[in-house]
Structures are given as structure tokens and as C-alpha cells.
N, CA, C and O atoms as a MOPAC input file, in Angstrom:
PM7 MOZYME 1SCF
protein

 N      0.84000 1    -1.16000 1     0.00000 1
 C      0.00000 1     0.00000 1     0.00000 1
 C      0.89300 1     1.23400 1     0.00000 1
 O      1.88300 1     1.27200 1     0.73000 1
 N      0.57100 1     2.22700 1    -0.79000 1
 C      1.32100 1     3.62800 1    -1.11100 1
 C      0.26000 1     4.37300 1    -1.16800 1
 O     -0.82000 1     4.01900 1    -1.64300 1
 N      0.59800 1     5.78300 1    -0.53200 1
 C     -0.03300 1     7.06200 1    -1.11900 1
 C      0.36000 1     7.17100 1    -2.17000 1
 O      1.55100 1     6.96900 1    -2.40900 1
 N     -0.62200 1     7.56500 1    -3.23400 1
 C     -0.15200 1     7.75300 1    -4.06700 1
 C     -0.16800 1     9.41900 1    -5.08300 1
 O      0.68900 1     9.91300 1    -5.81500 1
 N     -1.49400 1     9.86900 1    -4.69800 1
 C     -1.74000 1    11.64800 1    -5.07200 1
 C     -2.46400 1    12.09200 1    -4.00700 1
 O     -3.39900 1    11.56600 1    -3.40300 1
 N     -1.65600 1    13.59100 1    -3.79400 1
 C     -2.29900 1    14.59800 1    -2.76400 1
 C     -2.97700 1    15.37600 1    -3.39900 1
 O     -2.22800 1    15.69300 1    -4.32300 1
 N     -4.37100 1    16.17300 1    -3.59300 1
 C     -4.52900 1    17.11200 1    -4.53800 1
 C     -3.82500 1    18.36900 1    -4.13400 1
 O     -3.19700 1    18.61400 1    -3.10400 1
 N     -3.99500 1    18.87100 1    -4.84700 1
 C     -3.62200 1    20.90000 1    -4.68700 1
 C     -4.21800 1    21.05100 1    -5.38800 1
 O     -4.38300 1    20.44600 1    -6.44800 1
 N     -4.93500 1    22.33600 1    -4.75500 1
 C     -5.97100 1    22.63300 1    -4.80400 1
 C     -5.29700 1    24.91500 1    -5.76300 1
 O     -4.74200 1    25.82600 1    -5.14800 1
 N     -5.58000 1    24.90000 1    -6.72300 1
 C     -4.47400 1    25.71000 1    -7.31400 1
 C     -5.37400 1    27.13900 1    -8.47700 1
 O     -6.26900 1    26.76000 1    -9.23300 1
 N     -5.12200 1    28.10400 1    -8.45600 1
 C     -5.92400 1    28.63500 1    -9.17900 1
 C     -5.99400 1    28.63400 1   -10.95600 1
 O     -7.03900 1    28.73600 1   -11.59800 1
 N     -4.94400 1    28.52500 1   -11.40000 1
 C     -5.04800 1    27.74500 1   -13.06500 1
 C     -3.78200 1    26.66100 1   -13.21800 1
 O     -2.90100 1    26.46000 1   -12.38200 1
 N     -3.87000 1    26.31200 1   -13.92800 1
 C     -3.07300 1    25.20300 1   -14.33700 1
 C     -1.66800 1    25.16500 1   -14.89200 1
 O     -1.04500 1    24.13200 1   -14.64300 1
 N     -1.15000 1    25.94900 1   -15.48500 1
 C     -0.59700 1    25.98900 1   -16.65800 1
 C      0.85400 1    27.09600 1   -15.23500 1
 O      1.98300 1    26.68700 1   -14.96500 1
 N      0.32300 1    28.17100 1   -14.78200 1
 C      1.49800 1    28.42600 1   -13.72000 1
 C      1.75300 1    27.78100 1   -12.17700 1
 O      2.27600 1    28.29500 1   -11.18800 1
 N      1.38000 1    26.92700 1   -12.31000 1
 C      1.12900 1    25.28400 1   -10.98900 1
 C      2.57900 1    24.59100 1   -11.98700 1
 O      3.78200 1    24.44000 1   -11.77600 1
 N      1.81500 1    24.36600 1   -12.90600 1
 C      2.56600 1    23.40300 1   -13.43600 1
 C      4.11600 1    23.91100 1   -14.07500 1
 O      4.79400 1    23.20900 1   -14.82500 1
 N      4.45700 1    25.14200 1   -13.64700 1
 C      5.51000 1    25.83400 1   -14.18900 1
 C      6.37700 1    26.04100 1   -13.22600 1
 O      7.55400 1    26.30000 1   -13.47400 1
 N      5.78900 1    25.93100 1   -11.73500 1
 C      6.20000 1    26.19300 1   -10.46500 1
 C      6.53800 1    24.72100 1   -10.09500 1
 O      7.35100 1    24.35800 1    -9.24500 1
 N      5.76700 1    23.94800 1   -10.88500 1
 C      5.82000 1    22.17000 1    -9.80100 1
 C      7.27300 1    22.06600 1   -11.03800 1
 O      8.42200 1    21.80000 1   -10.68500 1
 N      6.98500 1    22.25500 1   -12.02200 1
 C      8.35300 1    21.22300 1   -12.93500 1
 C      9.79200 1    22.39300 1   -12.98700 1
 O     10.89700 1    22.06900 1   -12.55100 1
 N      9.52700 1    23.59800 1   -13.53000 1
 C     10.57700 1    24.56400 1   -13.93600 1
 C     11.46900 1    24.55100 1   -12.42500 1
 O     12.58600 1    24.06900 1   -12.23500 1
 N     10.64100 1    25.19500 1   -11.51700 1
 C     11.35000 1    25.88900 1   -10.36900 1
 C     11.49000 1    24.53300 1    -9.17800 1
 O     12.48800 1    24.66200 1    -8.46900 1
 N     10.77500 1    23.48200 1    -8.92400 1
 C     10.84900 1    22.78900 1    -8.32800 1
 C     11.62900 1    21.90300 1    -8.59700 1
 O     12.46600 1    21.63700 1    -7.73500 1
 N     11.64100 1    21.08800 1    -9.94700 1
 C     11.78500 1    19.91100 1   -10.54900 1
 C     11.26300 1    18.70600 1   -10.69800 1
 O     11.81800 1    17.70200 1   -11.14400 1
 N      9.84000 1    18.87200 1   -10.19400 1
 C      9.25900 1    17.50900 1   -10.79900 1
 C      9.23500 1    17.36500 1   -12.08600 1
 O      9.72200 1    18.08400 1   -12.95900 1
 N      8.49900 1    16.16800 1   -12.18000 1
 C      8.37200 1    15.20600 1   -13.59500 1
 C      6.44000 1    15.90700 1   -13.76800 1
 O      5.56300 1    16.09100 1   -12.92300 1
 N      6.47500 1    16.06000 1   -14.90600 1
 C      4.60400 1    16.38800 1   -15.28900 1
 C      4.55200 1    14.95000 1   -16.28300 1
 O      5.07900 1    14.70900 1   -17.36900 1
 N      3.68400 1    14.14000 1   -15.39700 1
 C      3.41000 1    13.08700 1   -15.76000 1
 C      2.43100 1    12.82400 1   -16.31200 1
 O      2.45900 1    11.86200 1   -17.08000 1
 N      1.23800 1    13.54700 1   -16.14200 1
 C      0.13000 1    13.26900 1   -16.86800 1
 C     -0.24200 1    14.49100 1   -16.81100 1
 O      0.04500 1    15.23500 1   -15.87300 1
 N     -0.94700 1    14.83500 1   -17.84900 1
 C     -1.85300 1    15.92300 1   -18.25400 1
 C     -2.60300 1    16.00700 1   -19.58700 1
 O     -2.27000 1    16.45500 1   -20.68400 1
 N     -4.10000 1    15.23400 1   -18.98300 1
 C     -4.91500 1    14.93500 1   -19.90200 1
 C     -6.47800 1    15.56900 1   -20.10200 1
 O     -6.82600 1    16.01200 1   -19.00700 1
 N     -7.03000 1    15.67100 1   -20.63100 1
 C     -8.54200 1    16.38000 1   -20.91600 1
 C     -9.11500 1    15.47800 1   -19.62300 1
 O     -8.76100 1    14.43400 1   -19.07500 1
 N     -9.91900 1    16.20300 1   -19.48500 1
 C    -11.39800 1    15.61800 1   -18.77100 1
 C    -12.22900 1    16.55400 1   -18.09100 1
 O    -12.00200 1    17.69800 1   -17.69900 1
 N    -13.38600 1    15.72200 1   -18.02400 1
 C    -14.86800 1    16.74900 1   -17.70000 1
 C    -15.11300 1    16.62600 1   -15.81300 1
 O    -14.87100 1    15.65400 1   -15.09800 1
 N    -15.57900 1    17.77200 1   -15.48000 1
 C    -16.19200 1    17.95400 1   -14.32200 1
 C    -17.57300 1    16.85000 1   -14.36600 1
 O    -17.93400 1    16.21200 1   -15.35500 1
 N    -18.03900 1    16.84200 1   -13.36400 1
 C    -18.87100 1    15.86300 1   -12.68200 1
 C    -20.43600 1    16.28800 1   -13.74000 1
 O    -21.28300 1    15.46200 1   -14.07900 1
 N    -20.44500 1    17.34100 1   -13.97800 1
 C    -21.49300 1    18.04900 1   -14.70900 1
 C    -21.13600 1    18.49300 1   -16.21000 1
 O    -21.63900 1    19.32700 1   -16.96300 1
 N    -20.13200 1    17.65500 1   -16.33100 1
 C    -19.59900 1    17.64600 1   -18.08900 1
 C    -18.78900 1    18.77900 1   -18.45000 1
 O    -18.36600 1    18.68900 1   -19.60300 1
 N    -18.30500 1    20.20900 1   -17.59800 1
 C    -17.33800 1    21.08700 1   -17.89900 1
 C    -16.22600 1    20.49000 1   -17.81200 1
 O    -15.95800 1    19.61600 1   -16.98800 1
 N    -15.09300 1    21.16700 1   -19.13800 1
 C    -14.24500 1    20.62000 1   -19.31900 1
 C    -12.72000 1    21.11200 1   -18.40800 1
 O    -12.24500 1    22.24300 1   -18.50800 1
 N    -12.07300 1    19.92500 1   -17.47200 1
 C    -11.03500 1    20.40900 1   -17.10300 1
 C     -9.57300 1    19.47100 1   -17.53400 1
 O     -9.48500 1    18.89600 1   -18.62000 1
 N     -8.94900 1    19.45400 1   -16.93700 1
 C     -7.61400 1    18.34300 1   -16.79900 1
 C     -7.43400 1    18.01600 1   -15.97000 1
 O     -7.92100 1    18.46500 1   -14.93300 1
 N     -6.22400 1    16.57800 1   -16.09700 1
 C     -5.88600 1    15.84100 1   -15.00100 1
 C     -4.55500 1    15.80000 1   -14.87400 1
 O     -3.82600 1    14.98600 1   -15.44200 1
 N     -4.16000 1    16.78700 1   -14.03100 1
 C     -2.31200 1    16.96800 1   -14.46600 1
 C     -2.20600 1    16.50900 1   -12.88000 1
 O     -2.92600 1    16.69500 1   -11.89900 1
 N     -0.68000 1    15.67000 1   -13.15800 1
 C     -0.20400 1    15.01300 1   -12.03100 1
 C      1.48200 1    15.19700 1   -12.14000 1
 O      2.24600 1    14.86700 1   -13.04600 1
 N      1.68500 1    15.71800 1   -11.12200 1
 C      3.55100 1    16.31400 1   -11.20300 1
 C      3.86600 1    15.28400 1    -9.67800 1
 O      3.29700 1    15.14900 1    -8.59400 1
 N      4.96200 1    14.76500 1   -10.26900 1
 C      6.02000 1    14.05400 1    -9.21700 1
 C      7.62900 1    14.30700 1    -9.01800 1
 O      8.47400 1    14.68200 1    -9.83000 1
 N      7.72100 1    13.99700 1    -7.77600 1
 C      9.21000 1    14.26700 1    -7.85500 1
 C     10.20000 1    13.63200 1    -8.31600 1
 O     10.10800 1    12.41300 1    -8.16700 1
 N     11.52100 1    14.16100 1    -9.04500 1
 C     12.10300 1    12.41500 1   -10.24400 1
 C     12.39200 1    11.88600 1    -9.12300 1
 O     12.61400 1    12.21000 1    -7.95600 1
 N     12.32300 1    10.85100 1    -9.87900 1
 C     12.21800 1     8.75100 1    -9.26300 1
 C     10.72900 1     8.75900 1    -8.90100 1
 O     10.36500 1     7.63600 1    -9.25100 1
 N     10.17000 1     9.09300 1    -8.63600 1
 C      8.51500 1     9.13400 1    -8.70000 1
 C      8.02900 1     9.17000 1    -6.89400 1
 O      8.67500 1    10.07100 1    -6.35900 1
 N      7.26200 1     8.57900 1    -6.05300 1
 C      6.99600 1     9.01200 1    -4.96500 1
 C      5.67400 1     9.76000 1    -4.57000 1
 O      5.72300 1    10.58800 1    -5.47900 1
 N      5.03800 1     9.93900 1    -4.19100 1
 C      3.60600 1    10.74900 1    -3.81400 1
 C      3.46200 1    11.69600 1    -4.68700 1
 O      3.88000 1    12.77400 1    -4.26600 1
 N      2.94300 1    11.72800 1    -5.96700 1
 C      2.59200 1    12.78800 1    -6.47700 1
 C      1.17200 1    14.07200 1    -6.01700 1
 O      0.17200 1    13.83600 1    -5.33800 1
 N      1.52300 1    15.22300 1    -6.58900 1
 C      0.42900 1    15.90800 1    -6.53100 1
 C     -0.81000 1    16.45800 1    -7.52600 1
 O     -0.56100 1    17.06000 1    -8.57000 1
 N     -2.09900 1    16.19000 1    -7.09400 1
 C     -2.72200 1    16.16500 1    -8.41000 1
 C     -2.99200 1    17.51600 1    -8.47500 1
 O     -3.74700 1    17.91100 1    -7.58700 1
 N     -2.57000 1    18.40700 1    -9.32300 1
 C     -3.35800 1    20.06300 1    -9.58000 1
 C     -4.31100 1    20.12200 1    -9.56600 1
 O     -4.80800 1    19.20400 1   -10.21900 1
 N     -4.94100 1    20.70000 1    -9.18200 1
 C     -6.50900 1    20.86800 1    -9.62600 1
 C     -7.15400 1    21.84200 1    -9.66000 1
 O     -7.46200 1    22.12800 1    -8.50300 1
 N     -7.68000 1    22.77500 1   -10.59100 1
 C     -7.81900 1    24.48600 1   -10.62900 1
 C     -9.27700 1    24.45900 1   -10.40500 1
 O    -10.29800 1    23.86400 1   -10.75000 1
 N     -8.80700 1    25.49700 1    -9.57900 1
 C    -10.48100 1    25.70400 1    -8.60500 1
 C    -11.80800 1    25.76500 1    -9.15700 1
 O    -12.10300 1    26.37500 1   -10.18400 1
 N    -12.50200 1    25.18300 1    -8.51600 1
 C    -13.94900 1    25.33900 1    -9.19400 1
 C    -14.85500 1    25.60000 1    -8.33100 1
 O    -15.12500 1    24.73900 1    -7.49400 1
 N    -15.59800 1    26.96400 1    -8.33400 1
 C    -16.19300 1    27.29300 1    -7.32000 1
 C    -15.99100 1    28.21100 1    -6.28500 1
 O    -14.78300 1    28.30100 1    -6.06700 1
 N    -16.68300 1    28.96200 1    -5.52400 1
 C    -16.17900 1    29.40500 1    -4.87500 1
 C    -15.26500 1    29.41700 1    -3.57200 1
 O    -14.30900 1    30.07400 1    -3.15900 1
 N    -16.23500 1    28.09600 1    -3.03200 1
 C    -15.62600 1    27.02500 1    -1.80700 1
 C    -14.26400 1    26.87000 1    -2.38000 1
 O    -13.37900 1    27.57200 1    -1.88900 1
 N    -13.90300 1    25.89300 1    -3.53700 1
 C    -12.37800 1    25.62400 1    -3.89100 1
 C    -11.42700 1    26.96900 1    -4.15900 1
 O    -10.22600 1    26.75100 1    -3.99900 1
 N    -11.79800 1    28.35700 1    -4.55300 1
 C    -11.19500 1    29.20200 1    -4.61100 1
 C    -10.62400 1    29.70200 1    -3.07800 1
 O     -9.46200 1    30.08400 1    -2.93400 1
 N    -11.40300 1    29.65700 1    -2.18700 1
 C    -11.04500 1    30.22500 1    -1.55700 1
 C    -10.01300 1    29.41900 1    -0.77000 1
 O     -9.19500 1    29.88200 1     0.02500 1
 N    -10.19000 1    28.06000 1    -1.14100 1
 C     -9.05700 1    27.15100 1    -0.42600 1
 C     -7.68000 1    27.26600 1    -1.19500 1
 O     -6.67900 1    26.98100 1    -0.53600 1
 N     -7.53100 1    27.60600 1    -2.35900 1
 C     -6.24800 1    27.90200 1    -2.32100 1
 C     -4.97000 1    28.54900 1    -1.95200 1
 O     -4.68200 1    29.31300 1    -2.87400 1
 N     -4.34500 1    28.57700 1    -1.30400 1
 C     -2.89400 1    28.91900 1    -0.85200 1
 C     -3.33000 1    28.35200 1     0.77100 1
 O     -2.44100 1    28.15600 1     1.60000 1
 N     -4.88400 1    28.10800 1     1.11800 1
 C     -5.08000 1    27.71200 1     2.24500 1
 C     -5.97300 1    26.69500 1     2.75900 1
 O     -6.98000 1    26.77200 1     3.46300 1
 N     -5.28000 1    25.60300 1     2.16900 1
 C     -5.71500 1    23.91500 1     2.32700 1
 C     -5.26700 1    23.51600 1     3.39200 1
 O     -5.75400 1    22.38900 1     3.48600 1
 N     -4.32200 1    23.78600 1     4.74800 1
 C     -4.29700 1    23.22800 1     5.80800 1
 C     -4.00000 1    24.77800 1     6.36100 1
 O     -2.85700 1    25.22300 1     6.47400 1
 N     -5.10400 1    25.46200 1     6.66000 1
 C     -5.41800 1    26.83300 1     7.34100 1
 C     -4.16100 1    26.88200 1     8.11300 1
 O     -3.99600 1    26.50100 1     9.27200 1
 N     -3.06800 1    27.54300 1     7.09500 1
 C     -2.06900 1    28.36900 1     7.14700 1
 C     -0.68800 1    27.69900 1     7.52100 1
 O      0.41700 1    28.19700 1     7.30400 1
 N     -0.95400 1    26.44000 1     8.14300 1
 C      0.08200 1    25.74300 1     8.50000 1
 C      0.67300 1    25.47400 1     7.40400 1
 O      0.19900 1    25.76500 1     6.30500 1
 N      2.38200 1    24.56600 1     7.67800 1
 C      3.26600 1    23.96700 1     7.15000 1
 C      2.50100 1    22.76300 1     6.60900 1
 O      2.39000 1    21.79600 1     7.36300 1
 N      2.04500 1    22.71700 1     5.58000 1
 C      1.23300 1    21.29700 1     5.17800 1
 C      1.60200 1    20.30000 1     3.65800 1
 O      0.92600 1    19.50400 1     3.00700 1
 N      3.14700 1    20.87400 1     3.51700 1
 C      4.13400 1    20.01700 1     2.68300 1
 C      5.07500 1    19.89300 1     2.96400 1
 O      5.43500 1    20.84400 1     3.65800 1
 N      6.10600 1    18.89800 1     2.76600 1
 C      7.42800 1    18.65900 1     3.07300 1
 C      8.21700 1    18.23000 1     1.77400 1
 O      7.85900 1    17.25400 1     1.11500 1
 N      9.13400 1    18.88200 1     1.49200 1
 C     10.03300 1    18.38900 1     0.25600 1
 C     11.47800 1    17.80700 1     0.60900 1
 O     12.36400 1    18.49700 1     1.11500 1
 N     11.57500 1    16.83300 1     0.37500 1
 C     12.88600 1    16.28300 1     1.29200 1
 C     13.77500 1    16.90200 1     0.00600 1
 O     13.40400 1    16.95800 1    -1.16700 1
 N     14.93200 1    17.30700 1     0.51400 1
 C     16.35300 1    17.30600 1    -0.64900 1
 C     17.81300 1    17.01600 1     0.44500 1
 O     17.84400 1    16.97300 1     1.67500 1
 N     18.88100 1    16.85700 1    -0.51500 1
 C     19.95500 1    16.26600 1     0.23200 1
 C     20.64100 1    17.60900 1     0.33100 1
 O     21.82700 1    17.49600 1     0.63900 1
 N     20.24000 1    18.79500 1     0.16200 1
 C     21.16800 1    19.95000 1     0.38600 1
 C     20.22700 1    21.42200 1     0.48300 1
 O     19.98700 1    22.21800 1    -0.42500 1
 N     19.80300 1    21.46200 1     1.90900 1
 C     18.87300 1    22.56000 1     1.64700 1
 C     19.39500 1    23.92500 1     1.51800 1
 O     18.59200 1    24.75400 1     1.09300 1
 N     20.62300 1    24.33800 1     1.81000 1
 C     20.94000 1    25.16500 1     1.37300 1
 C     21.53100 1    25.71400 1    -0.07100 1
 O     21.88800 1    26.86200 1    -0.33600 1
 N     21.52900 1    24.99400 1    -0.59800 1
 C     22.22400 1    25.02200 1    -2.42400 1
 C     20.49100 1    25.22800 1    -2.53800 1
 O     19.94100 1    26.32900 1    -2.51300 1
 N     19.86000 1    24.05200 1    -2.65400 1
 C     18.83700 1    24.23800 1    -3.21600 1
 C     17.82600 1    25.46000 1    -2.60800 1
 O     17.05600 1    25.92500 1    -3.44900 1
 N     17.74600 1    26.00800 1    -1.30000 1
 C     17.48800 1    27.30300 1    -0.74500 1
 C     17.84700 1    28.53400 1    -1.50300 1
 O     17.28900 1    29.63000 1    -1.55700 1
 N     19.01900 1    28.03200 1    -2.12300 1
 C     19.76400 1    29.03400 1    -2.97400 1
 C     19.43400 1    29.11600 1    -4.51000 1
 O     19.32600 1    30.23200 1    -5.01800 1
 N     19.30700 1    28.24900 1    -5.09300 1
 C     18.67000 1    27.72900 1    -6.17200 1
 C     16.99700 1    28.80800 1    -6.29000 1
 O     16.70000 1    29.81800 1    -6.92800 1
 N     16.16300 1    27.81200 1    -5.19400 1
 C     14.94900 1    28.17300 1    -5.55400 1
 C     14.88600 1    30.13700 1    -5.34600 1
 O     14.51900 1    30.94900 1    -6.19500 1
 N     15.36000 1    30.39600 1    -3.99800 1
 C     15.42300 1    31.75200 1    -4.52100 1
 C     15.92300 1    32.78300 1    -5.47400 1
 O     15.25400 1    33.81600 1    -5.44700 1
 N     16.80700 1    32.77700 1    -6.21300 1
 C     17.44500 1    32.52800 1    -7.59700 1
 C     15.99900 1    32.69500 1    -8.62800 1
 O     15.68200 1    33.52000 1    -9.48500 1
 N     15.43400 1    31.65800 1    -8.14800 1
 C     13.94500 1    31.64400 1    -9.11300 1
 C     12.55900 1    31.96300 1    -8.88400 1
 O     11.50400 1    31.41700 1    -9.20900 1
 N     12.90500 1    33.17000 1    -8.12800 1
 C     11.71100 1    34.11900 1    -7.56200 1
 C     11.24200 1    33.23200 1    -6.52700 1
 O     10.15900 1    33.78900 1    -6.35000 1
 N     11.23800 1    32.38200 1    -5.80100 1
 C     10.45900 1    31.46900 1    -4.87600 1
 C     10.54100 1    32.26100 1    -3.36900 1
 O     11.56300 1    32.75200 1    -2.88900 1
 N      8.93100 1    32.24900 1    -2.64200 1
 C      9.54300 1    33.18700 1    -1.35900 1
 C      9.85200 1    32.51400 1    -0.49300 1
 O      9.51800 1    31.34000 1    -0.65000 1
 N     10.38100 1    32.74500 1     0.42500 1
 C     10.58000 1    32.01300 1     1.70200 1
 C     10.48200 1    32.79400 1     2.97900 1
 O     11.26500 1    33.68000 1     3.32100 1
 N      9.58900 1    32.43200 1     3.54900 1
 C      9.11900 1    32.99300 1     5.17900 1
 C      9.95100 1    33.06200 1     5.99600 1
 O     10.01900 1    34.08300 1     6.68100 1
 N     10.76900 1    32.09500 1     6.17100 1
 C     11.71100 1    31.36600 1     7.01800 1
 C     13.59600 1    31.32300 1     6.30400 1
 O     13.91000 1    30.86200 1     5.20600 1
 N     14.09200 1    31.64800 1     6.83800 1
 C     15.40300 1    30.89000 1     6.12200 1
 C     15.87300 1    29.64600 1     6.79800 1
 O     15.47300 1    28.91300 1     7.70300 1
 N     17.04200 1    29.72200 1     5.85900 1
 C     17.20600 1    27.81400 1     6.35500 1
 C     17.77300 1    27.82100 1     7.93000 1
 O     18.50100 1    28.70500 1     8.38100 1
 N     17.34100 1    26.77000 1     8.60200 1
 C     17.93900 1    27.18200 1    10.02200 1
 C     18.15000 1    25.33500 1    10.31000 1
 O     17.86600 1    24.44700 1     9.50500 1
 N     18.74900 1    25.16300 1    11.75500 1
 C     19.23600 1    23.81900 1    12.18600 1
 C     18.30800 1    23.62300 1    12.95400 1
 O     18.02200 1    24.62200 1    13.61400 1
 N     17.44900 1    22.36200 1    13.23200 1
 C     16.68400 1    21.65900 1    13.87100 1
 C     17.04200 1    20.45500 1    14.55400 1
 O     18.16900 1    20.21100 1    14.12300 1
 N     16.76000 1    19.64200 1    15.29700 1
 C     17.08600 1    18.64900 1    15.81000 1
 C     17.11600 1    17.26300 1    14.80500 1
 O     17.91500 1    16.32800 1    14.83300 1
 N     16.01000 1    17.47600 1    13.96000 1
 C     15.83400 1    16.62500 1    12.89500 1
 C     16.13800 1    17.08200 1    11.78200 1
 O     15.26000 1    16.68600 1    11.01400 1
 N     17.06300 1    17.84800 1    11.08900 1
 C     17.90300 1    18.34700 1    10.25900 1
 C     17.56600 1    20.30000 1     9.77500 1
 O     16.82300 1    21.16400 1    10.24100 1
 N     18.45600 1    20.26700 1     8.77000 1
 C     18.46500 1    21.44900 1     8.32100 1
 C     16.32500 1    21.95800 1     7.77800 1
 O     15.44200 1    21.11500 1     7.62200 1
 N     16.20400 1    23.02000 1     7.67900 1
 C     14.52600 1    23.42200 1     6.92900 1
 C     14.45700 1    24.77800 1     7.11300 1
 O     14.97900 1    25.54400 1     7.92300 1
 N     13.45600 1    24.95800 1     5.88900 1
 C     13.33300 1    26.71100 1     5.49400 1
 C     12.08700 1    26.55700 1     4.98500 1
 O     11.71500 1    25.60600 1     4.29700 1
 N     11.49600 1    27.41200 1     5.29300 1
 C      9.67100 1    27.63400 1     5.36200 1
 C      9.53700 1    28.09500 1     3.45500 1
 O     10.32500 1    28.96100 1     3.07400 1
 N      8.83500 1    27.66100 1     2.70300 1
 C      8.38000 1    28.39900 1     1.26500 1
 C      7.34800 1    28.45100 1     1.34600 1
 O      6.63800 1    27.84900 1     2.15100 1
 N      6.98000 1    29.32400 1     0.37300 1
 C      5.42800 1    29.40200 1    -0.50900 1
 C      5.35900 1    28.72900 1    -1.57100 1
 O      6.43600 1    28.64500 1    -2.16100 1
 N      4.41800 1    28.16500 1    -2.08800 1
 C      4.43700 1    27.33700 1    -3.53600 1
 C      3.67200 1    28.05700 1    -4.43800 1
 O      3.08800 1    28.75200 1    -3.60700 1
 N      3.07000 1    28.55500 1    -5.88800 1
 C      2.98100 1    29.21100 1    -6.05900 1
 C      1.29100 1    29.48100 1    -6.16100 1
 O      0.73700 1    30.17300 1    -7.01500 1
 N      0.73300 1    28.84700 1    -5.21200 1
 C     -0.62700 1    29.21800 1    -4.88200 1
 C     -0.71000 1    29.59300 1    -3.18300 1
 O     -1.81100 1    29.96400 1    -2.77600 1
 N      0.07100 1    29.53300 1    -2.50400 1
 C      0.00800 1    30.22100 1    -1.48000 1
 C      0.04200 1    29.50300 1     0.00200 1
 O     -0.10700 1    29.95900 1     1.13600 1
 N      0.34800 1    27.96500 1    -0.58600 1
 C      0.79900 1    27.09300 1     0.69300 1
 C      2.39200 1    26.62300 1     1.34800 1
 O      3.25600 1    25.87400 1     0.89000 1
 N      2.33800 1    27.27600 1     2.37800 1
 C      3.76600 1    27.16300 1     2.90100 1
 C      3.98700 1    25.50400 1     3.02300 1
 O      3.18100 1    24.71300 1     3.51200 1
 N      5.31700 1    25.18800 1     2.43800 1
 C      6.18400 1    24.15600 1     2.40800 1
 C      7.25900 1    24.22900 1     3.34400 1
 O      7.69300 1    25.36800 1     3.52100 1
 N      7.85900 1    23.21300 1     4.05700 1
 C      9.00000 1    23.00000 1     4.31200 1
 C      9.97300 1    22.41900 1     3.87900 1
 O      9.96800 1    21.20000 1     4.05100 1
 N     11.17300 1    23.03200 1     3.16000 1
 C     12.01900 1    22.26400 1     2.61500 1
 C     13.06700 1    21.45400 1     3.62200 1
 O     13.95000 1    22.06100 1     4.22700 1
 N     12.93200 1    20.46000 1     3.69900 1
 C     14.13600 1    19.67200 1     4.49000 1
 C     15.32200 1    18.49600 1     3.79900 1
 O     15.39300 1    17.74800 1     2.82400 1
 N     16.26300 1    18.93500 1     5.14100 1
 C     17.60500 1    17.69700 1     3.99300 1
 C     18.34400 1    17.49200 1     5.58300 1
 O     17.81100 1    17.94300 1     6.59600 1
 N     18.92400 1    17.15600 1     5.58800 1
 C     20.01400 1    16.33300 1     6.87900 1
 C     20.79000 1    17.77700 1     7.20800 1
 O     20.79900 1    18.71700 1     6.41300 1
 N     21.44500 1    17.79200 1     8.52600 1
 C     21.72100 1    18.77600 1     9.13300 1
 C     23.24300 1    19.09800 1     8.96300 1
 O     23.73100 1    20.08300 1     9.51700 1

């Protein structure tokens, strides 16, 4: 048994998916047509991290309820984790590529982490070994 997709919950598609592959580096693995429950037409884009692992499914808001959940799907908390083996290169990296960060990288008991935004408005924690 695996998790296998988290949604995100995101306001269009096309700069999700520019933020998940360009600036992040996932893989955009799927991104295919399909209809809402009531036959409007959306997509099914799914970005993972390379070697593959829990992907996230995009999903551009529909509604007002889903609009307003974007940037705030776990009411305001830290509610992603991106593991990397060097958070400061890559700290360095992502800011480099407009990415914000709340937090800078600091030492924890359970390794190095630095607070981001992703580019709908949910803070991430980037973590790597200390």
C-alpha cells in the first residue's frame, strides 16, 4: 500500500505546473482532458518528484468554496514537506527563481529546513540532513 496523489488545490493550471516542474523539478506526468462531474471541461495533471513518490494532483479551482481554499488547504500551516539532500544550495537555487521564503534555512534537531510558498500560497517546508 502507497499514497499515491495529494490534490492541490491551485488557481489555473498551466502556472502550478511551471512552479511544480521549472522551479521545483518535478516530472509532469500526466496531463490529460477531462470533464467535471457536470460535463465542464477540465484536466488531469499530475507532477512528481524524479524517481517518482507521492505525487500531486493540480486541480484548478472550481467554485467558490475551492477558490477560496487555495494557498489555504491546511489553514495556514506547514502542510508540505520536500525532502532534498542539500537545503541550502537548493534554498539558494529556488530563490534565484523568484520562490519566497518565510523562514530561512535554520538547524533543527531533525535536520536542516526553510519555510516556502508554492505558487498558490501554501507554505512548504524544505528539508535535507543537518
Amino acid at each position: 500500500m502507497r499514497l499515491d496523489l495529494v490534490t492541490l488545490v491551485v488557481a489555473e493550471y498551466d502556472p502550478a505546473i511551471a512552479f511544480f516542474t521549472d522551479v521545483l523539478g518535478f516530472e509532469l506526468v500526466e496531463d490529460s482532458p477531462s470533464l467535471t462531474d457536470d460535463g465542464r471541461p477540465k484536466r488531469w495533471v499530475v507532477v512528481r518528484p524524479p524517481g517518482g513518490g507521492t505525487g500531486l494532483l493540480l486541480a484548478r479551482a472550481d467554485g467558490e468554496r475551492q477558490q477560496a481554499a487555495v494557498g489555504d488547504q491546511v489553514a495556514g500551516r506547514v502542510g508540505f514537506f520536500l525532502q532534498v539532500d542539500d537545503v541550502d544550495a537548493t534554498h539558494r537555487r529556488m530563490v534565484e527563481a523568484g520562490v519566497e521564503f518565510v523562514k530561512p534555512p535554520r538547524t533543527e534537531p531533525y535536520g536542516r529546513v526553510a519555510v516556502f510558498v508554492d505558487v498558490a500560497g501554501n507554505r512548504w517546508d524544505l528539508l535535507g540532513p543537518a
